[in-house]
Each structure stands twice: as structure tokens, then as C-alpha cells.
C-alpha positions in Angstrom: 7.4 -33.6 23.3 7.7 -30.5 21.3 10.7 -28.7 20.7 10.7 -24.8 21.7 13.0 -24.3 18.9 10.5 -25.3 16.2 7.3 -24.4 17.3 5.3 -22.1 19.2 2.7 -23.1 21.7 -0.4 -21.4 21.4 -4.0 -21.2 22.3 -6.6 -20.3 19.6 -9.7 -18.9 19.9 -10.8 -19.8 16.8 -12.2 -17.2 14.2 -14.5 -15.7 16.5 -13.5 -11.8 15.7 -16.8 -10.3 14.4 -14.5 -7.8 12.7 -13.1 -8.6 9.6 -10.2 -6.8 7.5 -10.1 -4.9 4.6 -9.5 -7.3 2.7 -12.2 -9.6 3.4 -11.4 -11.4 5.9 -8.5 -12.8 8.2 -6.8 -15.0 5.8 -6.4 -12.8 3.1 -5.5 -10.6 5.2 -2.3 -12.4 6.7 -1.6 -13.6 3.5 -1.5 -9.9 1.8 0.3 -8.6 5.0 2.6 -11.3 5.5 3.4 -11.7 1.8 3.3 -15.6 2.4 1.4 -18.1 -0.2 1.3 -20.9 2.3 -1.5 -22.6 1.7 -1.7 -25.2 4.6 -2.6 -24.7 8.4 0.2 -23.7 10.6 -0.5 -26.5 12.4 2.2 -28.8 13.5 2.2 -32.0 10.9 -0.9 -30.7 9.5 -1.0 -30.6 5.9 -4.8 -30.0 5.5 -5.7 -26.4 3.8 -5.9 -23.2 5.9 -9.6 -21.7 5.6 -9.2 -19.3 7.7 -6.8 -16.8 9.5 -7.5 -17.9 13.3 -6.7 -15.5 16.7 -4.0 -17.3 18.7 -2.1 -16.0 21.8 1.2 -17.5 23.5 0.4 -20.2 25.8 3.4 -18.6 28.5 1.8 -16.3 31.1 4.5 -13.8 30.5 3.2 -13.7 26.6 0.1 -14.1 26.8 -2.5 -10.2 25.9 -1.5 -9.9 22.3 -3.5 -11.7 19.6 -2.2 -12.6 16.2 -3.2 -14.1 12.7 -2.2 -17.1 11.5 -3.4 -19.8 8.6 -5.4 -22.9 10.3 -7.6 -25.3 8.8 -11.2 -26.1 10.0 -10.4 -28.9 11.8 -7.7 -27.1 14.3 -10.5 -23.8 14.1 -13.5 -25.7 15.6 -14.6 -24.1 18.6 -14.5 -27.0 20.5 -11.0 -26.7 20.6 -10.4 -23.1 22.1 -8.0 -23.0 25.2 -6.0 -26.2 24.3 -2.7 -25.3 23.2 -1.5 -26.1 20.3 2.2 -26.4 18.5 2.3 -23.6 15.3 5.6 -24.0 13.1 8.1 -21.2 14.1 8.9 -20.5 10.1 5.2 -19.5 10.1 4.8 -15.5 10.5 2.6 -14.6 13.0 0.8 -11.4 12.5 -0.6 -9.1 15.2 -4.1 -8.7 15.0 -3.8 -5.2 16.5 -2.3 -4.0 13.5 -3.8 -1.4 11.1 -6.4 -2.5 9.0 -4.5 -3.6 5.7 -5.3 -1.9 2.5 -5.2 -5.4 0.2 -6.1 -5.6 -3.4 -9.4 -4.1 -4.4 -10.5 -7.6 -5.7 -10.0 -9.2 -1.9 -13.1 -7.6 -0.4 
């Protein structure tokens, strides 16, 4: 059973946004907003590397309408997996996908 304290339950729906951010796309983007150099998938226990910033919301009802960004790795990304929940380290930033587009380093797009 996972601990509320240590991890957020989420649902993903993968990284179907046809949109993509200044600076490339959604990784980049959560890393250069976030300021974080975390290489691996939020994932809990996954250690695998992120390739791509995915769209997750809150699994609670009460939480549930606002999107954000966070690092997940193609195995936890595959569409076959959108509306299971699953467990995203807390220490991991989660960044609204509502935001402003991000004005990133030129060399990102």
C-alpha cells in the first residue's frame, strides 16, 4: 500500500498534447521551468530514464481538472496505460501544464 506521505496518486494520459512548448517539447520544458536535472521517471521505484514530460491529474475527485508535467519514462507513457493510477514521488515537482509557455534556451527548440 502506498503511503500518502510519499507519493502522489495520479492518472496519466500519456504525452498526448498535440501542443508542445517553447522549448521543444514537454520535458525540456519541466526541466527548464522546474530547474530540476532529474533524469529518471517520477515513477515510484522506477529508475528507467524519463523521455518525456507526460500530463497527469490527481487521482482524488476533489483534485482532479488541472493537468501537470512531470518526467516519465516510455514504459509508464504507453497509452495503454491511461486511467490507471499511478504512485509519482512527492520530492518530484509537478508543474502545471496551464502555465505560460516557457521562454527556455534558444538551443531547446
Amino acid at each position: 500500500m502506498q503511503q500518502a506521505a510519499t507519493h502522489h496518486r495520479v492518472l496519466t494520459i500519456a504525452d498526448s498534447s498535440p501542443e508542445t512548448s517553447w522549448c521543444g517539447d514537454w520535458l525540456k520544458h519541466w526541466r527548464y521551468a522546474t530547474g530540476s536535472t532529474r533524469d529518471t521517471c517520477a515513477v515510484e521505484s522506477c529508475r528507467q530514464p524519463a523521455r518525456t514530460g507526460a500530463h497527469v491529474q490527481f487521482d482524488e475527485h476533489a483534485l482532479r481538472g488541472h493537468w501537470y508535467v512531470v518526467p516519465i519514462c516510455a514504459e509508464h507513457c504507453c497509452p495503454c496505460k491511461e486511467d490507471a493510477p499511478i504512485f509519482i514521488d512527492r520530492r518530484v515537482a509537478l508543474l502545471p501544464a496551464d502555465e505560460e509557455p516557457c521562454n527556455g534556451p534558444q538551443w531547446w527548440s
